[in-house]
N, C-alpha and C positions, 0 to 999 in steps of 0.2 A: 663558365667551365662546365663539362657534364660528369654525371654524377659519379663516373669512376673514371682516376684520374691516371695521368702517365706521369709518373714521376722521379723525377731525380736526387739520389742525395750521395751529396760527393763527399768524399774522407780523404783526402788528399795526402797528407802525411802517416795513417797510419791504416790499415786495414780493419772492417767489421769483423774480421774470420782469423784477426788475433788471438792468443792466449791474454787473459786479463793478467796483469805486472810483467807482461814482455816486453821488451825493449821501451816504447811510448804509448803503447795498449792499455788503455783505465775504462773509466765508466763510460766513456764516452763512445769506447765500441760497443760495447752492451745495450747504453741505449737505442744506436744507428739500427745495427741487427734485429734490436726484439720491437723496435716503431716501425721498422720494415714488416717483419711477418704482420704485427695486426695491421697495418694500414692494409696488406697483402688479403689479409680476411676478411677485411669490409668491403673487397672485389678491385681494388688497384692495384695496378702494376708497379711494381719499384724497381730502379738500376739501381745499386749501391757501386758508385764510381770510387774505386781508387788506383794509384800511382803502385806499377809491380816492383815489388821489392826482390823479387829472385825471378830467374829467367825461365825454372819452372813451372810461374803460377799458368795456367791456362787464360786464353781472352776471357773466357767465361766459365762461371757457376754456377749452376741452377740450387741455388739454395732454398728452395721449398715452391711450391705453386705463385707464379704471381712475383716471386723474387728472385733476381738475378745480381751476384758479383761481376763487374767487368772490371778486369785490370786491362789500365793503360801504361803505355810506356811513356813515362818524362823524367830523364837523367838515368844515368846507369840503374840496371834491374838490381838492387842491393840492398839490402836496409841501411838509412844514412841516418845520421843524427838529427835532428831536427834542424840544429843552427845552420846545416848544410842541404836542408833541401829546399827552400823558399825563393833560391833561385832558378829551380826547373818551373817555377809556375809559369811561366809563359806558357812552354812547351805543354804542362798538362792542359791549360787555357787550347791548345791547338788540338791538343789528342781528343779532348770535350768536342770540340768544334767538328770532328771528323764523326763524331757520331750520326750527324744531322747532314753527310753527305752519302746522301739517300735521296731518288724519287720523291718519298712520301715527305721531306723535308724536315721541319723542327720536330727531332721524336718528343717532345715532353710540354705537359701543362705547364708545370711548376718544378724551380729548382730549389730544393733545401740543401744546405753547406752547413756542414759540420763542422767549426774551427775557425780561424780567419784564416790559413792558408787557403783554404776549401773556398771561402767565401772569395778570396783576391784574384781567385783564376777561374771561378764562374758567375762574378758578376758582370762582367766585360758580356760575356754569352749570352746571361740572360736580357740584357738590353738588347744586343742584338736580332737576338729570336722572340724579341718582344712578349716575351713570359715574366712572371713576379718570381721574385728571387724574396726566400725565406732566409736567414743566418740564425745559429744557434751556435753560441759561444764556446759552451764546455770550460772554458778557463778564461780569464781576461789577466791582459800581462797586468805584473806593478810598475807604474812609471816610474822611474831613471829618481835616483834617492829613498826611494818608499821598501820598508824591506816585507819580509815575504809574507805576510799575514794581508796584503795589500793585492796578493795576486803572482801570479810566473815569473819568475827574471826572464825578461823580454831576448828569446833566441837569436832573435832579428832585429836592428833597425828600424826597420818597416816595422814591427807587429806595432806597437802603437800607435802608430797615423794609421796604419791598416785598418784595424778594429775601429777606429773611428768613421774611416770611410765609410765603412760597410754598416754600422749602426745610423748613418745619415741617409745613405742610399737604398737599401734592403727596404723591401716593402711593407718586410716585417721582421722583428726580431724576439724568435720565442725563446725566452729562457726559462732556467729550470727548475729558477726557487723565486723567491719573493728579495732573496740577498743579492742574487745575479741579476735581477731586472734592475734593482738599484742603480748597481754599478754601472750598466751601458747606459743609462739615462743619465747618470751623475758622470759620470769618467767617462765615457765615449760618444755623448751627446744627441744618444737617439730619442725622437720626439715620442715621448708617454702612449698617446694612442697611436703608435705602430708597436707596441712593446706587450706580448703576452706571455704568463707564466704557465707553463705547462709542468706539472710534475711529473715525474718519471714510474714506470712502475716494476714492479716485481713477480717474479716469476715464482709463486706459491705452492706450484705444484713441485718443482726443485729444491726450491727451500723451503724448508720445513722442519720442524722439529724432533728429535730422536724420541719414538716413540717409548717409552716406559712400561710396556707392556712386552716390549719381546725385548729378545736379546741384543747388544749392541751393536751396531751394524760393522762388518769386517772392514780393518782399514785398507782403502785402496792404495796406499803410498809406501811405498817399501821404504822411504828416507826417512818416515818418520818412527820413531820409537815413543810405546805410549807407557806415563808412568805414571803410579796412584796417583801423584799430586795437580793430573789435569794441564790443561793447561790454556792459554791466553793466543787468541789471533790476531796476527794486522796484516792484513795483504794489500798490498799496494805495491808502486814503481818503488825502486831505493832511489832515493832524491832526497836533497834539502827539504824540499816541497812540503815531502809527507813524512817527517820527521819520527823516523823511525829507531833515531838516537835517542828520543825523548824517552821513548816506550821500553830501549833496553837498560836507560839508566831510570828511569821508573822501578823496573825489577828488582833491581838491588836496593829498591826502600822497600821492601814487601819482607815480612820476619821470612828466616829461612824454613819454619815448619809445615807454612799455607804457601809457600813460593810458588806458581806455579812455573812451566816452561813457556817461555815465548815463540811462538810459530810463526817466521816471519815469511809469507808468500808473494816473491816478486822478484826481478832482478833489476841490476841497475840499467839505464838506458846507456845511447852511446854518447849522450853528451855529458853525464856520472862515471864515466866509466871505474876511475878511482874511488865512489861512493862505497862500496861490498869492502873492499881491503879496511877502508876509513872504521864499516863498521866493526871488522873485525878485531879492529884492534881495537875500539872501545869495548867491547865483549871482552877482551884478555885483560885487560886493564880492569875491568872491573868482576874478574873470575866468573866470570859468565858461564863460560863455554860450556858446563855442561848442561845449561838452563836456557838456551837460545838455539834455535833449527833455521838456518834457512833454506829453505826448500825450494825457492827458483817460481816461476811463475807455474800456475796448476788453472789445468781446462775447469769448466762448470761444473761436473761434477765432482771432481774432485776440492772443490772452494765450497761446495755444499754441504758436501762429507763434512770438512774443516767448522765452517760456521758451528753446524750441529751439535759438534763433540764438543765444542769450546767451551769453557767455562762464562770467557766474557769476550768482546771484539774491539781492540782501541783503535782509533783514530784521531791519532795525534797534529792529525796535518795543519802547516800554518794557516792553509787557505782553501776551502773546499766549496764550488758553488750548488752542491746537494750535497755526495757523501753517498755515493748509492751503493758503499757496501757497509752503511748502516743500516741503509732498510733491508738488505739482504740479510742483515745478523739475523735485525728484530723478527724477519719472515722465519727465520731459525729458531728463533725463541731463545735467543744470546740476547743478553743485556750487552749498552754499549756504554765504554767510557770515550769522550769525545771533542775535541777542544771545542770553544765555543765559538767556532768561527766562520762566517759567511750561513751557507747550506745548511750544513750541521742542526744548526738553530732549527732547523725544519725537520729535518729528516730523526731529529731524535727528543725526544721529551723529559725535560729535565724532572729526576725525579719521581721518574713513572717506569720508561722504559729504559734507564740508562742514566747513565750522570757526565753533563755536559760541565767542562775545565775554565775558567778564564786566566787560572795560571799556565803558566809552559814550565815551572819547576819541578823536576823529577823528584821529590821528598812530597810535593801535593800530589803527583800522579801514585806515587805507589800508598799513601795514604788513603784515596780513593780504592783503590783496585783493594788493597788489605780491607777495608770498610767490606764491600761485596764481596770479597771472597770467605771471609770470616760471618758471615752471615748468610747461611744455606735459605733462610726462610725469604728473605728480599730479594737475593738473585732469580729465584725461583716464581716469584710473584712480580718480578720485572719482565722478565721471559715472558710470562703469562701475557702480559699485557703487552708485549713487544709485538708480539705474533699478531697480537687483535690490532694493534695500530695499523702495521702493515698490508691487511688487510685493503685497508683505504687508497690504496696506489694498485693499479692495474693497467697493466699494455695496452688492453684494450678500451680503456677508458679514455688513456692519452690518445689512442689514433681515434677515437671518435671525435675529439677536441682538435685534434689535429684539420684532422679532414674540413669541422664546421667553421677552421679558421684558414683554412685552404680556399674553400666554396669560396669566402669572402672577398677572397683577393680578386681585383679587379686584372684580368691581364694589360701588360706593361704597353705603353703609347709606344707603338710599331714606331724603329728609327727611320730616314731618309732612305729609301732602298737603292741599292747601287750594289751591280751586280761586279763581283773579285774570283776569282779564281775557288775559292773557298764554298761561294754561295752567298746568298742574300747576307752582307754585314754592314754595318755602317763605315762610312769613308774613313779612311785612316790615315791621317796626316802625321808622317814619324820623321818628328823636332829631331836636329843633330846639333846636338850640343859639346861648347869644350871643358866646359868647368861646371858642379855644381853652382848653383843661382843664379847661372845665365836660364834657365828656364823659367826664370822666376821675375831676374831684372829686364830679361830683352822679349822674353813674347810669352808671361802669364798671361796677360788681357788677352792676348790671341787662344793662346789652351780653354781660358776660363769661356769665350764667346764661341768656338768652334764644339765646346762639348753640350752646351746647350744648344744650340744650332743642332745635335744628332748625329757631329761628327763625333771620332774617338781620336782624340791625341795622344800618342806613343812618343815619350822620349827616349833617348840612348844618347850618354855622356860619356865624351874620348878621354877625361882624364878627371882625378878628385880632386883636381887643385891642391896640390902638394905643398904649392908653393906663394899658395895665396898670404898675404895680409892677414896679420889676426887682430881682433879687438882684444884692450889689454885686460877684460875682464874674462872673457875665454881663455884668454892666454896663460891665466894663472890656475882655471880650472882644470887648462890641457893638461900640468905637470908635461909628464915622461909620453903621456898618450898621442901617437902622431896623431898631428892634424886630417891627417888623409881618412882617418875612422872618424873624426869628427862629420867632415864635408859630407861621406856616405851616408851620417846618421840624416844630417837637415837635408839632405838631397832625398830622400825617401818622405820625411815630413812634407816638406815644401810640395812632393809632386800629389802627395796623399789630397792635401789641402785643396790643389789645384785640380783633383780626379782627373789628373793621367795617369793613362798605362805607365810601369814602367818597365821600358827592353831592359834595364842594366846597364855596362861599359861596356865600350867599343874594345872589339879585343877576346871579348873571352864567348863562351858557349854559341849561341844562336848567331851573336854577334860578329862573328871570326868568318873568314872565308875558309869553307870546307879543303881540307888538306894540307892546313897550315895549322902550326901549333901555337896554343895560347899565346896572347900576347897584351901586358900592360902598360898602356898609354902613362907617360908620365909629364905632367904640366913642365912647359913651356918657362916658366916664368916671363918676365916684361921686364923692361927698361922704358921709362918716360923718356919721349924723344922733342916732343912738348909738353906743355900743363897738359894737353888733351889727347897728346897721340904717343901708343905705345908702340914700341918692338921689342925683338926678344932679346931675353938676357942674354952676355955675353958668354956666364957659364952656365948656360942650359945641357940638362944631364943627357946624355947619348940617346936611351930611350925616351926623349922629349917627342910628344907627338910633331913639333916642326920638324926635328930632325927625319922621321921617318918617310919612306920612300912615297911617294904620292899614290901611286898604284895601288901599294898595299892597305891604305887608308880607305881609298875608293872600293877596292875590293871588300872592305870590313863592312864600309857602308852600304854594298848592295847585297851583302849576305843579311844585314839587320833588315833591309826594306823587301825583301821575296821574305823573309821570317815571317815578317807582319803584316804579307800583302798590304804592303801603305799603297795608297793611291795617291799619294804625293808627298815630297820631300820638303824640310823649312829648314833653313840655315839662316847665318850673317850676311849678310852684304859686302861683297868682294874689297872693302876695305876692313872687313873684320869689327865692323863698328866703330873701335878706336884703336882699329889699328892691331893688336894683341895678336902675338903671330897665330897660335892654338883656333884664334877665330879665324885668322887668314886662310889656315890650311883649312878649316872644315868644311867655308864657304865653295874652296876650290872642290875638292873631296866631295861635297855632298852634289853641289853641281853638274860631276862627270857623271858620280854614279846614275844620278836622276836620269842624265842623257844616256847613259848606257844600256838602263832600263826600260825606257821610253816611257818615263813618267815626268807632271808639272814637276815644277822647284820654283820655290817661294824665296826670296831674300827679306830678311828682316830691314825695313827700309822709311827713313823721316817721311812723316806725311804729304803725299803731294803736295805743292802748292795752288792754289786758285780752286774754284769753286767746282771750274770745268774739269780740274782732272782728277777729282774726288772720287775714291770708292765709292760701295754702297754703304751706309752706316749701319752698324751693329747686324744688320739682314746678312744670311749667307745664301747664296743662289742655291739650286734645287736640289744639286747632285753635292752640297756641303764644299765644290770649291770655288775660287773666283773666275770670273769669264774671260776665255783668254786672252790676254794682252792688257788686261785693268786689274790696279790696285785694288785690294778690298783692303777699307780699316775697320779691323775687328774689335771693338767697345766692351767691356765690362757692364755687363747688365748690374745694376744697381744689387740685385737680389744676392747678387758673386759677389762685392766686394768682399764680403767679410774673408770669404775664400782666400780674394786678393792678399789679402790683409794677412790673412796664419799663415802665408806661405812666404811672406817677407819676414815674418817674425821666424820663424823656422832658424832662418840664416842670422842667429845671434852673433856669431864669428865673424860676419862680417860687416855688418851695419844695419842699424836700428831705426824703428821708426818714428817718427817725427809724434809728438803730443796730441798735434792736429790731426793725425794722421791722413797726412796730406803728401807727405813727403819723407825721405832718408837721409842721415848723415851717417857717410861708408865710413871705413875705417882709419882713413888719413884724413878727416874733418870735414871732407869733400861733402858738401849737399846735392841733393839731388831729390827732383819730383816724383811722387808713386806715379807711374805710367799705366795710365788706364783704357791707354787705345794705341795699338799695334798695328802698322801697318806690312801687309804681305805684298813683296809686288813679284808679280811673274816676271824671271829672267832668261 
């Protein structure tokens, strides 16, 4: 690469040009924006890419020399909650992609992703445009039982197999403590030397300490009312997360003559929405009110102002992977009280600059805070040293670290070039499937060989399997929870596992023919018609995908395959395999669509017989598809299995892996072999 680069860093869910405690706004835009300006000063260009959330934002911002906001459009221009937007990622994956349909072709060296959203819909692109793709966490979910000192309650589904993807695949992953590199190497399984810590820095000339020598600075905030007894900051989201309950029942252990007021700066998001009432009424319950201000989310200078004035800055949060408005206190010369969790540990020195928690009991928190606040001459002499710590973190330290772990990166082994409507991407073979784990039991080998091959396999599933078979140990974890949130959860795992795209259901967004209103595919259910061949239930519900018209199925399907410019279609085999109507129709359905399109179509299909009319083994021909008129049988490279492997495990609902791991026993005692060679045959 040369020495000044063109760079991307995408923020997909949430804007750099946020207010910090807006809606999903934290440290994480702060960082995006102030690693942009210095990367920007050391002579690179940076897009900072995000998804428009109001139909006002402009395509473009020039936010300083060298640095550009582009908003894209992917799902309505609105601010959504986060659980609701991880379904536009395709679409931002497309909006990305249109950037580089230009003459001059792939605009960027390198792409940095901010988040795993960010990461799920620009890593597909960066293989394509054969550039190294960087991820930087920000937050890592808590897996499913683990409670919140463990990391996020996972928004999505996906975010779990997601992050793990993207910690296997990224060619680097910087995080931004010594506690966060942990976690993606222990929980998300990324390999040690692809894994750097960058700490973050601060902006010293902002923050900074209220000088002592002149008069107090006037307050910029009309909401707030300032009284002798001082008072205490937490600025964050209102969320579980950042446990901003702790800090107001903290107060009420503090004697009433050193009480100070609590200054709470942030609002709740829109997946908290009921968070602000929740606290309010702990506030009245414990006669708070006139000792607690929330004041809503506040620009930089005014969280400056805040820091400064403060007495002390808590940070009570279950789970922080820095904490970067601790180092902004200490740049303040605020002491901080701080749990001691994750980042934290880094960002604050116990007993120097601040006093780090290992309780979460509000009688130790206000015990703490009464200790410093009844002692003018420690708080004072912590300050002191808070200021000199922070010191040690600067912007443009990081974007120097940045950049000499930039240089490093080797760019990405250019995929198979095959020229799509779009421009130079890799082949895109988009799987039509009818049930969660048919991507998994009928052509994983095929997914797992085709994407090392340099092609990209897209699935899109016509129904969750509503009405599938349960295993009786899911069955009792199901309780009350349908099945169908089940299926979506290991259908996200399963394809993570396998690194496919995934469209989604047939029916809704990309996937729907234009002009037609939403529509949800409901399974089919079966009836054994032999031990080996199924038809459909006799009481299959009206919106059963067999029941629905043919046309409008074929219609669904050639609106997902122009979505994903695929260059070829893969279904069942006009027996549906065994039969199952749900496969019957998709075979027909994906079929027409393909001819209507005038693209290949692949049937999932038993291996030839005889030696003569054998595919190629495990080789995919040049342009990633088979030559017309021959099978190819697609092999699992030994290196995939494991792959193979977490993505049958995924589907605990329905059948489990064999000891040997060799083989499956489904949910009605049925054995069956792991299938580790898929054959496609052109129909």
């Amino acid at each position: 690469m040369s020495d000044a680069l063109r760079l991307a860093m995408v923020s997909f869910h949430t804007s750099p040009l946020d207010s910090l405690g807006a809606g999903d706004a934290g440290g994480m835009n702060v960082v995006e924006r102030h690693e942009a300006l210095a990367l920007a000063a050391l002579g690179h260009t940076v897009d900072l890419i995000t998804r428009r959330s109001d139909p006002a934002q402009p395509d473009v911002v020039d936010l300083a020399p060298g640095v550009t906001v582009r908003h894209v459009t992917a799902g309505p221009p609105a601010r959504l909650p986060k659980s609701a937007v991880d379904q536009f990622i395709p679409e931002f994956t497309d909006a990305l992609a249109a950037l580089a349909d230009t003459p001059q072709g792939v605009p960027y060296d390198l792409i940095h992703s901010h988040h795993w959203m960010s990461g799920m819909a620009a890593l597909p692109l960066a293989r394509a445009w054969g550039i190294p793709h960087v991820q930087s966490y920000h937050s890592v979910a808590a897996l499913p039982g683990a409670n919140l000192s463990e990391g996020e309650p996972p928004e999505s589904p996906a975010r779990v197999p997601g992050e793990a993807l993207l910690a296997r695949e990224s060619d680097l992953v910087v995080a931004i403590s010594a506690a966060e590199a942990r976690t993606v190497i222990e929980r998300c399984g990324a390999t040690p030397d692809r894994v750097a810590i960058v700490p973050p820095g601060v902006d010293s000339d902002l923050f900074h300490p209220a000088n002592p020598w002149q008069p107090a600075d006037p307050t910029p905030l009309d909401s707030l009312a300032t009284h002798h007894r001082g008072f205490a900051i937490l600025a964050a989201r209102l969320q579980p997360l950042k446990a901003p309950d702790l800090a107001v029942a903290a107060l009420a252990h503090v004697p009433e003559p050193i009480r100070p007021d609590l200054v709470i700066a942030g609002e709740a998001s829109a997946d908290f929405a009921d968070y602000t009432a929740r606290l309010d009424r702990l506030i009245a319950h414990l006669g708070l009110d006139d000792y607690v201000h929330i004041i809503g989310p506040q620009d930089r200078p005014e969280l400056a102002w805040l820091l400064r004035q403060a007495a002390v800055c808590l940070v009570p949060s279950h789970s922080e992977t820095f904490g970067l408005i601790a180092l902004e206190a200490a740049a303040s010369g605020t002491p901080v009280i701080a749990a001691a969790a994750g980042g934290l540990r880094e960002a604050v020195v116990h007993g120097e600059t601040g006093q780090l928690m290992d309780s979460r009991q509000p009688e130790d928190w206000g015990m703490a805070l009464t200790k410093l606040l009844s002692r003018p001459g420690l708080l004072a002499r912590m300050g002191t040293v808070a200021r000199v710590h922070a010191r040690r973190f600067s912007w443009a330290t990081m974007a120097v670290e940045l950049t000499r772990l930039y240089a490093g990166l080797r760019p990405a082994a250019a995929p198979t070039p095959r020229v799509t409507p779009a421009g130079p991407l890799p082949p895109r073979y988009l799987f039509v499937h009818a049930h969660p784990d048919d991507e998994t039991l009928s052509t994983g080998a095929a997914i797992l060989a085709l994407r090392r091959a340099g092609a990209e396999p897209v699935v899109v599933t016509a129904t969750r399997g509503e009405l599938g078979e349960v295993t009786p140990r899911v069955a009792r974890a199901l309780g009350d929870e349908p099945l169908a949130a089940r299926r979506v959860a290991e259908r996200s795992q399963a394809l993570a596992a396998l690194g496919a795209v995934d469209a989604g259901f047939l029916g809704s967004g990309a996937n729907r023919a234009a002009g037609r209103p939403g529509r949800r595919y409901s399974d089919s259910g079966m009836a054994w018609v032999t031990p080996t061949v199924a038809g459909p239930a006799p009481d299959s519900p009206p919106e059963a995908l067999s029941r629905a018209p043919l046309d409008e199925v074929v219609a669904d399907i050639a609106a997902t395959a122009r979505h994903w410019r695929a260059a070829a279609l893969v279904s069942y085999d006009d027996g549906g395999g065994y039969g199952h109507p749900d496969h019957v129709r998709c075979h027909h359905a994906a079929a027409q669509a393909a001819r209507e399109l005038g693209l290949p179509f692949y049937e999932v299909a038993d291996a030839p017989e005889g030696p003569d009319d054998r595919g190629s083994q495990v080789t995919v021909a040049p342009a990633g598809l088979a030559e017309p008129g021959q099978p190819v049988v697609y092999t699992v490279d030994p290196a995939d299995r494991p792959r193979l492997l977490a993505a049958h495990r995924a589907y605990a609902s329905q059948f489990t892996v064999d000891a040997a791991e060799t083989g499956l026993v489904h949910v009605g005692g049925q054995p069956a072999p792991l299938v580790t060679s898929v054959t496609l045959r052109p129909a």
